[in-house]
C-alpha positions as CSV (number, residue, x, y, z in Angstrom):
1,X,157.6,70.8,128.9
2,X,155.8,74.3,128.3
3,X,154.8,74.2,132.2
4,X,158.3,73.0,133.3
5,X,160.0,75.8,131.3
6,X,157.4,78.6,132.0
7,X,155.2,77.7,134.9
8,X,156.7,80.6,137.1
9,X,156.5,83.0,134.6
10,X,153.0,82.5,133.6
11,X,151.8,82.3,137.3
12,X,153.7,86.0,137.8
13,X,152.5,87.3,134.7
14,X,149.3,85.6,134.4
15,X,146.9,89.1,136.3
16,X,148.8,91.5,133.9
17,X,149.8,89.6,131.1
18,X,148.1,87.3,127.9
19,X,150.5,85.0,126.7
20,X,150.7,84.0,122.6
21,X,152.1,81.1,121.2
22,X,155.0,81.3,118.6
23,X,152.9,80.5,116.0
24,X,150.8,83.4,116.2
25,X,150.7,85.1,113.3
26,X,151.5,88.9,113.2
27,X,153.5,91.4,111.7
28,X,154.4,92.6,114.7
29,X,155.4,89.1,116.4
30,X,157.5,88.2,113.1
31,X,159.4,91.4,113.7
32,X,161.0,89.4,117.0
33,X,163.2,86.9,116.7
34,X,160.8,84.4,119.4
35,X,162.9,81.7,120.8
36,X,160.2,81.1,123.6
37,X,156.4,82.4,123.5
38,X,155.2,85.7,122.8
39,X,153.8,87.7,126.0
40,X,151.3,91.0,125.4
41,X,150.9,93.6,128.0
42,X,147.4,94.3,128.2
43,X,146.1,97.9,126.3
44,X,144.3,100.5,129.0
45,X,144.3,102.7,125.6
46,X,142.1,101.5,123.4
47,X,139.2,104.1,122.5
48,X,140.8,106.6,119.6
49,X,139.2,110.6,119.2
50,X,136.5,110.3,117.9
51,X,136.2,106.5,116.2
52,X,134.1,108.2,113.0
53,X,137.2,108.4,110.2
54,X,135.2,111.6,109.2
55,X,135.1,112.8,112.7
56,X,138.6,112.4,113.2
57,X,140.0,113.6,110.0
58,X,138.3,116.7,110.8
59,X,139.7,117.2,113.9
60,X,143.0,116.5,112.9
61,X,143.8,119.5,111.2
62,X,143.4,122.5,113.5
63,X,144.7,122.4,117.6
64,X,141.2,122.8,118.7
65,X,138.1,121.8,117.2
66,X,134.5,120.3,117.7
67,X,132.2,118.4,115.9
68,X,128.6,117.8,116.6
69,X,126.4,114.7,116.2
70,X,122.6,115.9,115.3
71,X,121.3,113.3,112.8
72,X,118.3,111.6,114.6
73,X,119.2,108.1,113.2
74,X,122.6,108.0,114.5
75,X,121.7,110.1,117.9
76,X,119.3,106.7,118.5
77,X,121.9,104.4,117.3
78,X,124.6,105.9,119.4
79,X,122.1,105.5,122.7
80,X,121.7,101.9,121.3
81,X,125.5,101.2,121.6
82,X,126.5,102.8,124.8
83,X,123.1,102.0,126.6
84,X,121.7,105.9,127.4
85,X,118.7,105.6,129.3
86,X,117.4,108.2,126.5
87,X,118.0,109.3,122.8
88,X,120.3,112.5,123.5
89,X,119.2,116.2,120.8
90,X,122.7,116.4,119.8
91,X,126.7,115.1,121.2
92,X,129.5,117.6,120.7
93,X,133.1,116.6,120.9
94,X,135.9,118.8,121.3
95,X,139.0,117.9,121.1
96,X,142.6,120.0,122.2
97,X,146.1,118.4,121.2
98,X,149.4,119.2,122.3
99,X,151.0,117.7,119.7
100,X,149.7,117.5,115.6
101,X,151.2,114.5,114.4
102,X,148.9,111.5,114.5
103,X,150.9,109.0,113.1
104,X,154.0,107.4,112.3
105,X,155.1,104.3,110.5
106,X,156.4,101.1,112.5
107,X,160.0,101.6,113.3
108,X,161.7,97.7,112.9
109,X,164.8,97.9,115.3
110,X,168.2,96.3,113.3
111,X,170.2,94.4,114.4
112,X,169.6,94.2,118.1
113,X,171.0,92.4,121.1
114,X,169.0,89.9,123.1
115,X,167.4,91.9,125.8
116,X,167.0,94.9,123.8
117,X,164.5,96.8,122.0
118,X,163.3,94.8,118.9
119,X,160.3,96.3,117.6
120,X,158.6,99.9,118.1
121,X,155.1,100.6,117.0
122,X,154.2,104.1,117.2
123,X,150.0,104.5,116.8
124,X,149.8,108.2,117.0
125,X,147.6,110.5,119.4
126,X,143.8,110.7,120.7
127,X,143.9,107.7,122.6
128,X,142.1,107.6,126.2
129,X,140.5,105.1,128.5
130,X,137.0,105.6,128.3
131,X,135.8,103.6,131.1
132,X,137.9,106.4,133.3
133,X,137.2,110.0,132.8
134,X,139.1,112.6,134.0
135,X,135.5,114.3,134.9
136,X,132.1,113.8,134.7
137,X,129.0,116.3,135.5
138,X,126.0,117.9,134.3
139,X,124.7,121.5,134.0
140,X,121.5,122.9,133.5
141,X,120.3,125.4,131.5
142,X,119.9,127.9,130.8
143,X,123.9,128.7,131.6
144,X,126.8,130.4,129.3
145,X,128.7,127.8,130.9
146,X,132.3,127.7,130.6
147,X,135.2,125.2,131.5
148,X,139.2,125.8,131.7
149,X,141.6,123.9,133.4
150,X,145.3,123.1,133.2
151,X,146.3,119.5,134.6
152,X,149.4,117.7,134.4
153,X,149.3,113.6,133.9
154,X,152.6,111.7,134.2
155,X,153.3,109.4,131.3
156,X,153.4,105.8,132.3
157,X,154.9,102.6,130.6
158,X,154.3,98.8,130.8
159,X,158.0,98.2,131.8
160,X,161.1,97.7,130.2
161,X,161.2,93.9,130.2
162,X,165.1,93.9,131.0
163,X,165.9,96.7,128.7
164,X,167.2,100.2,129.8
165,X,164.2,103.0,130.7
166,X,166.6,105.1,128.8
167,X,166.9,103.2,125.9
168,X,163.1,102.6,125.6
169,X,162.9,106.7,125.9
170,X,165.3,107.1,122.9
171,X,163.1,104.2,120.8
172,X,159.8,105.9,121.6
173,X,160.3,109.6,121.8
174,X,159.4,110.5,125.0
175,X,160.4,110.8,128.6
176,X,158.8,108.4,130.6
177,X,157.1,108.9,134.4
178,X,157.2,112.6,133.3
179,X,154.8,115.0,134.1
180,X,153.2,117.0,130.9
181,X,150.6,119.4,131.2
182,X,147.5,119.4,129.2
183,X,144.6,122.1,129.0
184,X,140.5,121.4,129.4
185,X,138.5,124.1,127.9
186,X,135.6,124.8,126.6
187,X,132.3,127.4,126.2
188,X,129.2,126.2,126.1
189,X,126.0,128.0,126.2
190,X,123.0,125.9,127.5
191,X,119.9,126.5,126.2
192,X,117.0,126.9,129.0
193,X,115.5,123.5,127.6
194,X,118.8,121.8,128.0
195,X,120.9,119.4,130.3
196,X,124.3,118.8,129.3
197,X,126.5,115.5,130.3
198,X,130.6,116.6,130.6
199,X,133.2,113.7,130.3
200,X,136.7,115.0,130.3
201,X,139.0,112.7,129.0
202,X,142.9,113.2,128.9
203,X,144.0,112.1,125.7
204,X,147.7,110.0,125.1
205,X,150.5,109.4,122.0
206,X,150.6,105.7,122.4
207,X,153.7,103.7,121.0
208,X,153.9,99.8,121.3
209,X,157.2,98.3,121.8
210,X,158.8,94.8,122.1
211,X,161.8,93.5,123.9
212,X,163.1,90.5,123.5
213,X,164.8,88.5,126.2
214,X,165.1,85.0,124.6
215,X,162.3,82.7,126.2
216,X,160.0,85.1,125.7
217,X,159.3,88.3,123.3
218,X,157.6,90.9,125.7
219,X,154.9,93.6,124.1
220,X,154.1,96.4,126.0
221,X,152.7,100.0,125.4
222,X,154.2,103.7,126.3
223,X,151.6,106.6,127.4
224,X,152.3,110.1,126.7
225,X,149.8,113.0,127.7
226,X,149.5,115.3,125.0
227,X,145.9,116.1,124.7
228,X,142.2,116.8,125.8
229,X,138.7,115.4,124.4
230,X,135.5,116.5,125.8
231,X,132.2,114.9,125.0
232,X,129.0,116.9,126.3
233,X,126.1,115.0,125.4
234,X,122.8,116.6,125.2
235,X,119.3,116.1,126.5
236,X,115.9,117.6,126.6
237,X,114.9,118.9,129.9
């Protein structure tokens, strides 16, 4: 019955889309009223600035700021995890917001309509795809190097699942397919004994949002621009 009812839909949604049974058990899938199956968009956001909660917390509270990695034991067990070819003397990240506010709680959307908005998660800023940079080189020292640039992005969305684009806006706070700018920068003096690794990611305020259409409850994610993270990984020339 599950392939008579949904064979076309999975076979259109099958390269862009994972699909959940009812009974999966969430408290963002109970927040839907699921007549049919659940179907989840899949997340090109999901690396956070920086993961350390220490890290994090101390860029959180100033709208620019760095923090450097230098312990030898975690220097080696960061090459371990991302597979460097060698143990790096230090990694610096820096990391520029737009915006300050990281986080919000889960917005439940009462009562709704079938085909509307039914559930809007909003995770905060510092998110980024780090399989795609913005940038990537390396500079030799010695160099006072420094870096500025200002770049717009255009936010981008999943879809609206049947819903109004302008009612998703209202529910997640932001214009969507809108260009925002966002500023690189950075000084860095290189020591003569020094190469440095640049990645340039641009950083997003991701919300997750549900609409729910009947035969199936439809998760997807919202991208905003709003910030800048630059790792510079060091090495010993």
């Amino acid at each position: 019955m599950f392939k008579k009812a949904f064979g076309s839909l999975f076979l259109a949604s099958i390269l862009c889309f994972s699909i959940v049974p009812t009974s999966f058990a969430s408290t963002s899938s109970s927040h839907c009223k699921l007549d049919g199956i659940k179907i989840e968009s899949k997340d090109t956001m999901t690396s956070k600035v920086p993961t350390s909660l220490e890290m994090q917390t101390q860029l959180q509270f100033s709208e620019g700021a760095s923090v450097n990695i230098t312990d030898k034991s975690e220097l080696e067990k960061i090459a371990v995890e991302q597979g460097l070819e060698k143990v790096p003397i230090r990694i610096e990240y820096e990391y520029i917001p737009s915006e300050t506010d990281f986080s919000k709680p889960d917005q439940v959307v009462t009562p709704y309509a079938k085909g509307d908005i039914c559930y809007v998660n909003d995770l905060g800023s510092g998110w980024y795809n780090e399989n795609y940079p913005y940038k990537t080189f390396f500079i030799d020292g010695p160099d006072k190097f420094e870096y500025s640039e200002t770049k717009k992005f255009k936010s981008s969305y999943d879809g609206s699942f049947g819903a109004s684009k302008a009612g998703l806006e209202a529910k997640i706070g932001f214009k969507l397919e809108e260009d925002y700018s966002v500023q690189f920068k950075s000084n860095t003096p290189i020591a003569a004994n020094e190469s440095i690794n640049f990645e340039l990611f641009t950083t997003h305020h991701k919300v997750r949002y549900a609409v729910d259409t009947g035969p199936t409850c439809n998760f997807g994610h919202a991208y905003k621009p709003n910030g800048t993270y630059i790792k510079k990984t060091v090495y010993a020339k």
